[in-house]
N, C-alpha and C positions, 0 to 999 in steps of 0.2 A: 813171834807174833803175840801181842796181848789179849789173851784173854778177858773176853767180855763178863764185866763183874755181876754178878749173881742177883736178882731182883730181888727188895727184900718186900715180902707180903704187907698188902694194905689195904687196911678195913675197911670193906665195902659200907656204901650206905646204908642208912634205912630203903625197906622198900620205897618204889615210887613210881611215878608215871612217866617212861620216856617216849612223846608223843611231840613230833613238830609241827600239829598243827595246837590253834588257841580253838578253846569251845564257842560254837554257835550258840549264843541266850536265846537265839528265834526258834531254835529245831525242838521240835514235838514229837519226834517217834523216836521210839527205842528197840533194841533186838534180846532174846537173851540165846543162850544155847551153849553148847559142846563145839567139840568140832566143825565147823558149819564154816559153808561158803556161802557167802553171795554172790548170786550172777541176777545179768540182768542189763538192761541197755546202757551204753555212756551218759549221765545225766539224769537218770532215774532216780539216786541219792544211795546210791550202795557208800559211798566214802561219807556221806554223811552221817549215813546209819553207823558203822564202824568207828567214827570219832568219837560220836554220842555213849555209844556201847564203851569206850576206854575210860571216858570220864564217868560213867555210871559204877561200874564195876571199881575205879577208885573210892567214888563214896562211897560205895557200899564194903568196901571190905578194903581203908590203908594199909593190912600188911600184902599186900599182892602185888604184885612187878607188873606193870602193864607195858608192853614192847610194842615196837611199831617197824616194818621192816619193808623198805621198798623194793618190790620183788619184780620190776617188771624187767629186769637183766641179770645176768651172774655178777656184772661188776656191780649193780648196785645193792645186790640183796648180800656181795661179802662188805661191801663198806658197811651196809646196816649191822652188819653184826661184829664189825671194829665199833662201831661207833658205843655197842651195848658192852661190850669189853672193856671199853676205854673207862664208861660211867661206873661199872660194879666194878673195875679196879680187879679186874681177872689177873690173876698172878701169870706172868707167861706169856701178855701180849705184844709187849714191846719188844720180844726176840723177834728179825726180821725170818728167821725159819721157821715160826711158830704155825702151825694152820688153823687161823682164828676161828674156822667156822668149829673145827672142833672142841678147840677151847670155849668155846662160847655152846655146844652141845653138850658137854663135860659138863659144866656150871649150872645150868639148867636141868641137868638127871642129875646131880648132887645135891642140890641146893632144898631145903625142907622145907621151903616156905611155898606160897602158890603166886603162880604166875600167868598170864596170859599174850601171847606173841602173834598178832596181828600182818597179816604177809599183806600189801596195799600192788594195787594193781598188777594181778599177776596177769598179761597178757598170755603168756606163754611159759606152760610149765613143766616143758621138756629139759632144760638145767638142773630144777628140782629132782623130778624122777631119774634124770643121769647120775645124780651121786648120790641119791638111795640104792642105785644098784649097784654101787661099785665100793658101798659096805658104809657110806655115811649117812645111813639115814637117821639119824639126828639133824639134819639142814633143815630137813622141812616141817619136821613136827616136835624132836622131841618123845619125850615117852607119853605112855597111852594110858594116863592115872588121875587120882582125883584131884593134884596139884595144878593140871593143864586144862587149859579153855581156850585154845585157839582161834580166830576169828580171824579166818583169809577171805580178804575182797578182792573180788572179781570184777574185771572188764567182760573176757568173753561170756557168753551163758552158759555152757557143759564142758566143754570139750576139753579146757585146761581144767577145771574144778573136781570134773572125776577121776582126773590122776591121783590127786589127793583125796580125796572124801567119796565118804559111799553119797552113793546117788539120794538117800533118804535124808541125808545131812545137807542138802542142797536148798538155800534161803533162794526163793524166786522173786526179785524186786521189781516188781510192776507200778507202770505210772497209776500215781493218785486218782481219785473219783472228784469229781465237781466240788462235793462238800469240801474233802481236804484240802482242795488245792486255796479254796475261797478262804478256807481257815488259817492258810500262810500268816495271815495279818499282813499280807502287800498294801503298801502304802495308798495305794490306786491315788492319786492325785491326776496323772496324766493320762491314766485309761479306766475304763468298767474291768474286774480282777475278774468277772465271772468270763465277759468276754475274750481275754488276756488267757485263762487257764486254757480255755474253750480252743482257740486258736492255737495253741500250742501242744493240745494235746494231754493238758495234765501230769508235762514233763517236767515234776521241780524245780532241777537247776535253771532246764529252760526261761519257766515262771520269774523264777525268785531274778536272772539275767535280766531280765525287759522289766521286771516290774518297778524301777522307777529306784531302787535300793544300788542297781548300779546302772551306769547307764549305758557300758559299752553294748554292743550289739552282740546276739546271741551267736554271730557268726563269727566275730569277731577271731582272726588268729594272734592277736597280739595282747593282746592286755590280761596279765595276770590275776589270778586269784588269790587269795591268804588260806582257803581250805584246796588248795591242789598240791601236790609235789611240782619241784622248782622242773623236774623234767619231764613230766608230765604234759602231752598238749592239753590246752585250758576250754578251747570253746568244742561244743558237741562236731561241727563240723570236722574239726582236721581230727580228731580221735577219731570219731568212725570212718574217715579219709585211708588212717593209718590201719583199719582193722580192714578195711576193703583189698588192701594192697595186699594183705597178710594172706586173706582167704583166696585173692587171681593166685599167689605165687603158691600156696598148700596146692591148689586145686591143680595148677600144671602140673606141680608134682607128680599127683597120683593118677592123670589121666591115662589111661589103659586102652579104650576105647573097646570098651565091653558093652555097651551099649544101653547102661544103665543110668549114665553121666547125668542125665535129667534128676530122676529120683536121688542120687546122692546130692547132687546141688540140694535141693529143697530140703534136705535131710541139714545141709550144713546150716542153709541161712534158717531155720526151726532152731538148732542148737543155738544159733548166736543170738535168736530172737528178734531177728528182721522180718520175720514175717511168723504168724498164727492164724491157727484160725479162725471161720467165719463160727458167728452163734450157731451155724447150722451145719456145720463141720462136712459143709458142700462145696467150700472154696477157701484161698489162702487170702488173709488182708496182710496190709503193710501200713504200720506207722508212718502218719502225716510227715514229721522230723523225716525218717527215713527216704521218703519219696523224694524231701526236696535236697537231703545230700547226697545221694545218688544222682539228682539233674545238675548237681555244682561239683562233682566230682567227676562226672564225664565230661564237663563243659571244659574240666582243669587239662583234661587227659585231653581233648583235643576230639572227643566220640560220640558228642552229643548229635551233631548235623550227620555223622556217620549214620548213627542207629537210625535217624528220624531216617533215612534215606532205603537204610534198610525195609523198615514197612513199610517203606512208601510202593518198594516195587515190587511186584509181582515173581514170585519165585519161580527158576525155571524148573525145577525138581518135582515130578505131579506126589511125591509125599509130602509137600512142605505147603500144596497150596490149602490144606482146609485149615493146616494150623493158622496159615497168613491169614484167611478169610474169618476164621475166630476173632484173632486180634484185631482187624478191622471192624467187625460186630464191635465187640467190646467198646475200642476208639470209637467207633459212632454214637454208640448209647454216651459212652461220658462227654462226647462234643453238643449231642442234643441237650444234656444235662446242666452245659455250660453256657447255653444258646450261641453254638458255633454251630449255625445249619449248614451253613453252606458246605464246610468240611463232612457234618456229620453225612450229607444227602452224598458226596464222593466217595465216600468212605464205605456208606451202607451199600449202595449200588453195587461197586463192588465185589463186597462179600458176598450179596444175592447171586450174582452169575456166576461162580465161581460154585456154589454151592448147589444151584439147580445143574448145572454142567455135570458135575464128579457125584452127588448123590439124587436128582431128581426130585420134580417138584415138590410130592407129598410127602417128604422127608422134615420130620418136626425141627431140623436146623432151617433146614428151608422157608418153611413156614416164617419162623421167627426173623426168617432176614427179609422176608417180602413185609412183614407186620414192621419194621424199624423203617423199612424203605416212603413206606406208607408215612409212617410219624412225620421224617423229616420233609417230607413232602406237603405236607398238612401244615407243617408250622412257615415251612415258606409262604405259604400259599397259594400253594398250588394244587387246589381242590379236586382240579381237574383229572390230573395225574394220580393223586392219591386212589380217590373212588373207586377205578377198577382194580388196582393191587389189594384194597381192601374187601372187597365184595369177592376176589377170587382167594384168598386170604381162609373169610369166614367160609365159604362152600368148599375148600380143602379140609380143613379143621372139620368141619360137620362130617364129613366121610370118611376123615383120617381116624379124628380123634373121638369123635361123638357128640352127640347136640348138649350134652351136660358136663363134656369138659370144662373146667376154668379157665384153658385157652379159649375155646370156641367161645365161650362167655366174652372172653375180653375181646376178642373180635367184633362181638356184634357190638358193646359197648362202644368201640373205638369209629365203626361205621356209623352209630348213632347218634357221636360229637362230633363226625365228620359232617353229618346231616344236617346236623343244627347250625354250624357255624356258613351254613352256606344258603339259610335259612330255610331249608328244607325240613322244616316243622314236619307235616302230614307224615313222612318217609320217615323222621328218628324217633315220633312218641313210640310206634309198636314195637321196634327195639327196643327201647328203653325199657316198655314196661315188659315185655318178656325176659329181657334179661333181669330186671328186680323180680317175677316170678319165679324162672329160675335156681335164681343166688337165693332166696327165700326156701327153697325146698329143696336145694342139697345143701346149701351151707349153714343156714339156718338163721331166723329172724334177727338174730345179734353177732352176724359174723361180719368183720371191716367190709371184705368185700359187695356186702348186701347192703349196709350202710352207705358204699360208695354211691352204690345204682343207686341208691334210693335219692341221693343227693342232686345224682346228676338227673334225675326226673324232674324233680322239683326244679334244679335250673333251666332246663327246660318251659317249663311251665312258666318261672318269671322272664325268660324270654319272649313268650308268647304274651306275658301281661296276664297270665292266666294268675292271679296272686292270689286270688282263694283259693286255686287248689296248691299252689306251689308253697306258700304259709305252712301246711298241718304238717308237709313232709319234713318240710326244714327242720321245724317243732320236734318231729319225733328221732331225726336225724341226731341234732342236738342232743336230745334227752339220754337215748340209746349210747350214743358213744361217750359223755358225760359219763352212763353208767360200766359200760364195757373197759373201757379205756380210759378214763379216769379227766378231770378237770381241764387239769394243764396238756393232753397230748396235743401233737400238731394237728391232727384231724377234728379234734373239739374244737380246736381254736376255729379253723378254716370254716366250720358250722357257724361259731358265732359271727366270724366276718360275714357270710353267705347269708345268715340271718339279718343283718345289719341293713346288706347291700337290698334286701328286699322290703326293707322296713323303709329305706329311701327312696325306692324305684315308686313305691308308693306313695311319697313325701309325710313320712311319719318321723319328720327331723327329730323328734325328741324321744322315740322308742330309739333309733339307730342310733345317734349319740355315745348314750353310756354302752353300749354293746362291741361298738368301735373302739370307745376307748379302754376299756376291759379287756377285749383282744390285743391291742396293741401293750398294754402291760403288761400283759401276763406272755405275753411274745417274746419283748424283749427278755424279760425275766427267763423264760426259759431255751430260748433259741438265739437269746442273744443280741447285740441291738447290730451288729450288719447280716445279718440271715435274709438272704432274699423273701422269705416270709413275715418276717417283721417288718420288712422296707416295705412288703405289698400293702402290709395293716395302715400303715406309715400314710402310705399313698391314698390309699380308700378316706383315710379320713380327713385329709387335706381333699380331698373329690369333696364331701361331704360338708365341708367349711365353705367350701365353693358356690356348693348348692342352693347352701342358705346365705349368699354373699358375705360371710363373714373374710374378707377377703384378707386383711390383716391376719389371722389364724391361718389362714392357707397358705399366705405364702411362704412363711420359713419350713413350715413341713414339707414343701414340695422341692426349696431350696437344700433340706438338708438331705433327703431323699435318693434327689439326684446325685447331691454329693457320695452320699455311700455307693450310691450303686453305681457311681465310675469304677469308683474306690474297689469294690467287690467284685462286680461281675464285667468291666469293662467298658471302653466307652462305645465301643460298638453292639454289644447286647441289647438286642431288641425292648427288654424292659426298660434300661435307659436312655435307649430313646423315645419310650414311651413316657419316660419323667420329663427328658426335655422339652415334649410336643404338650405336658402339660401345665407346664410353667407356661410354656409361648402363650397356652392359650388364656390362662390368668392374667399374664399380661395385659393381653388383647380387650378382656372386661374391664380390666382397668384403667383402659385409654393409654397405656406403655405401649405404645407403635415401636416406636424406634426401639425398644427391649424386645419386643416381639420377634421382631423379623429375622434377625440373625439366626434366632432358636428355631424359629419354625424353617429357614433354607438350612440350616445345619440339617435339623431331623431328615429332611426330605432327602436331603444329598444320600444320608448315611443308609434309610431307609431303600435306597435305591440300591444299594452298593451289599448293607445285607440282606435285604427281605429278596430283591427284585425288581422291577417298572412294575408290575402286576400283581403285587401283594395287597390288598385291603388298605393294609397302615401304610401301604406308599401312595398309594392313591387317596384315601384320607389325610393325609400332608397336603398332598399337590391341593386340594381340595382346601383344606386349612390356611393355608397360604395364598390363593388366587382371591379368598375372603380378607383374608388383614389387607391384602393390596387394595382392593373396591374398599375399605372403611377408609384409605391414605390417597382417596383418587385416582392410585393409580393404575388404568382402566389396561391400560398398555400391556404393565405385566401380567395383569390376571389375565385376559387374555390368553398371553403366551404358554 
């Protein structure tokens, strides 16, 4: 047999930078550190951070080796370290028995120069940790001196990172703040970048994906990137797809059924950063991103019509049903939130019997499911039904909880809008102003919810036409929360609308005006220009262009109005069909018949379908429509 000839040594290069990706001219942060991991969600910019970090650390110091090592498999993180063998011309690696990883660990604890070795997506760092224990730990780090500066990036958030690195060396990459994300320099030609960040969450890659710099879609699973590894999946979607899959198959692993299984979930998805907590560290949120690949990853799996069917029904287990009747609370609040009543009013129902059944009436879950039962009730309009769950609501709460609770408070407050809206003046002022006496003397003259009551007096009052006394409130309503709360909050804003809307009821066209359009800038500015609160500013002031016949000014406001709030909140949400019933009725002043009527039978149909035959705004349609008909002759259908 011929022996294989003897390799003869060959002089390695100058140091240098072996990095496959090319540097971002856009990226504006940097890291520095030791040993340090980044974790942090897919798409946050941990791979951006760590590119940025390679080429810094070259300017700053050419004699240093900067490595790059793809570590999300054993076969890929030993090709990286053929590949760093190959370049510094390791004497020894082209024997096919040679064990590159430790030739390449050898070289690096001999070598007197300094270096830094970058480990990129380490999904999973159980390979790593397996051949540190079985005597090579040189794979993963190398020695522990002043020549080494390691910088391993992270997919997961803890749980592979603290294999390697003490927990105090752990880089948290959290999405961007509003400023940063506007400071991208996105192109914005085909969107507002504040609204763009806003909608996305302030997730970088997300951002920098839709912002117009590229144009594939953020979900996109095919179209490549130039800063990702070639096996790496590219769009946020299938990488947290694949880390979903990771955490079902850990989790069967370890199920025991010790009866803890709840608490260690919540403990995993906290590590991986799916879910934090609230400001008030009273509940768990979850990242917008998040929510909707979890509703595209069950829909893949086939579990989505499962799950919904799951809380659709009633558990037969009597432990399972207060959890069900939570979750139904919960659903209802966010279906009132999205003006889905009809769901919310099934859904609250529900939970209430379920709730007065297993814990009884005066039970403060209780309460709260009769007080939601109430809302959705109210926003249908159905006054009638509402009134007693609310009146038996408040004299629970007075008994339960006491007459200066801030439930009981919001009770009377809710019986006192209930009041109004049904014009029962006489019955909601002494609500009203008892609860603004109230919120005055436990919470204190400048506390939101004293401002609120105070608010809602005053609309009161310009309900009644009362405008001098409704005026001073608004006035100091304004003032108060300008000062508490500052310029731009939502609640400021809503005063200056509410001050607007009374500057008009009055026909003080030229005080309401600049007030309108003040709130509406500074609306969009800061909530954004599809926020259902800026579409309301939107709307008021196109009402307002109305008023004063300025009717060319109304109409594309009312036009675009609509538009977004298909856009946003659906075409069946009751606000949108309060846009379309006020276009019909622009129309209608401007002699457009034939533009009218489609928009006033559409509203009506829809009105019927969400509100009811008996809601106010369905009967003000029928009513809207039986009049365009008498202005077009035609006596027949109004009539009908």
């Amino acid at each position: 047999m011929t022996s294989r000839p003897a390799e003869q040594p060959e002089a390695p290069p100058n140091p240098s930078i072996v990095i496959p990706f090319s540097r971002d001219a856009d990226f504006k942060c940097a890291i520095s550190g030791s040993r340090t991991a980044l974790v942090g969600l897919g798409g946050v910019g941990k791979l951006q951070l760590a590119i940025e970090y390679a080429y810094r650390t070259r300017d700053r110091s050419p004699e240093t080796w900067v490595f790059w090592v793809h570590a999300s498999n054993a076969a890929r993180f030993e090709q990286s370290f053929r590949d760093i063998a190959n370049y510094v011309k390791i004497s020894g690696r082209k024997n096919p028995q040679a064990d590159i990883l430790q030739l390449v660990h050898d070289w690096l604890r001999d070598d007197k120069g300094k270096w830094v070795l970058i480990l990129d997506n380490v999904d999973e760092a159980g390979f790593l940790v397996e051949a540190r224990r079985t005597g090579q730990d040189g794979q993963t780090s190398g020695r522990e001196s002043g020549n080494l500066r390691p910088l391993i990036s992270y997919f997961p958030i803890k749980l592979a990172a603290l294999q390697l690195v003490e927990d105090y060396n752990l880089i948290a990459v959290e999405p961007i703040d509003k400023v940063d994300a506007v400071a991208l320099d996105i192109d914005g030609k085909d969107c507002d970048v504040s609204d763009l960040a806003a909608a996305l969450e302030y997730m970088p890659f997300a951002i920098f994906r839709k912002s117009g710099r590229e144009k594939t879609s953020l979900l996109d699973n095919k179209a490549g990137h130039l800063r990702r590894d070639r096996e790496a999946k590219n769009s946020i979607i299938i990488t947290w797809h694949i880390l979903f899959e990771h955490i079902r198959r850990e989790r069967d692993k370890k199920r025991n059924g010790r009866g803890n299984e709840f608490e260690d979930d919540l403990l995993v998805l906290r590590d991986y950063a799916f879910i934090f907590f609230s400001e008030t560290q009273s509940a768990f949120e979850m990242h917008a991103l998040v929510q909707l690949v979890i509703r595209t990853w069950l829909e893949v799996k086939g579990d989505l019509e499962r799950w919904r069917r799951y809380y659709s029904q009633k558990p037969k287990e009597q432990d399972f049903l207060l959890d069900w009747a939570l979750v139904l609370y919960k659903a209802a609040s966010y279906a009132l939130s999205i003006g889905k009543w009809v769901e919310a009013e099934t859904m609250s129902v529900q939970a209430m019997k379920v709730r007065k059944k297993i814990l009884g009436n005066e039970h403060n879950d209780t309460l709260d499911g009769m007080a939601i039962v109430g809302l959705a009730y109210e926003l249908k309009g159905k006054y009638k039904a509402a009134e007693p769950l609310y009146v038996e609501t408040l004299r629970l709460r007075k008994k339960v909880l006491g007459q200066k609770h801030p439930s009981t408070l919001a009770s009377m407050s809710d019986l006192a809008v209930l009041f109004q809206k049904q014009g029962k003046y006489n019955a909601a002022e002494p609500l009203y102003v008892e609860t603004l006496q109230l919120f005055k003397k436990i919470l204190g003259q400048e506390h939101p919810s004293t401002l609120a009551s105070m608010n809602n007096l005053a609309l009161l009052f310009e309900s009644q036409r009362k405008y001098e006394a409704a005026e001073p409130l608004f006035v100091e309503t304004l003032r108060q929360r300008k000062k508490v709360l500052g310029q731009e909050h939502p609640d400021t804003l809503a005063s200056m609308n509410n001050l607007a809307l009374l500057f008009e009821s009055q026909g003080k066209y030229q005080a309401a005006e600049p007030l309108y359009v003040e709130t509406l800038l500074l609306s969009k500015k800061i909530l954004g220009q599809e926020h259902p609160s800026t579409l309301a500013n939107m709307n008021n002031l196109a009402l307002l262009f109305e008023s004063q016949r300025k009717y060319e000014a109304a109409e594309p406001l009312y036009v675009e109005t609509l538009r977004l709030r298909k856009k946003v909140l659906g075409q069946e949400h009751p606000n949108t069909l309060g846009s379309i019933n006020n276009l019909a009725c622009l129309f209608q002043k401007q002699g457009k018949y034939e533009a009218a009527e489609p928009l006033f039978v559409e509203t009506l149909r829809l009105r019927k379908k969400v509100l009811g035959q008996e809601h106010p705004d369905t009967l003000a349609s029928m009513n809207n429509l039986a009049l365009l008909f008498r202005k077009q002759g035609k006596d027949e259908a109004a009539r009908a």
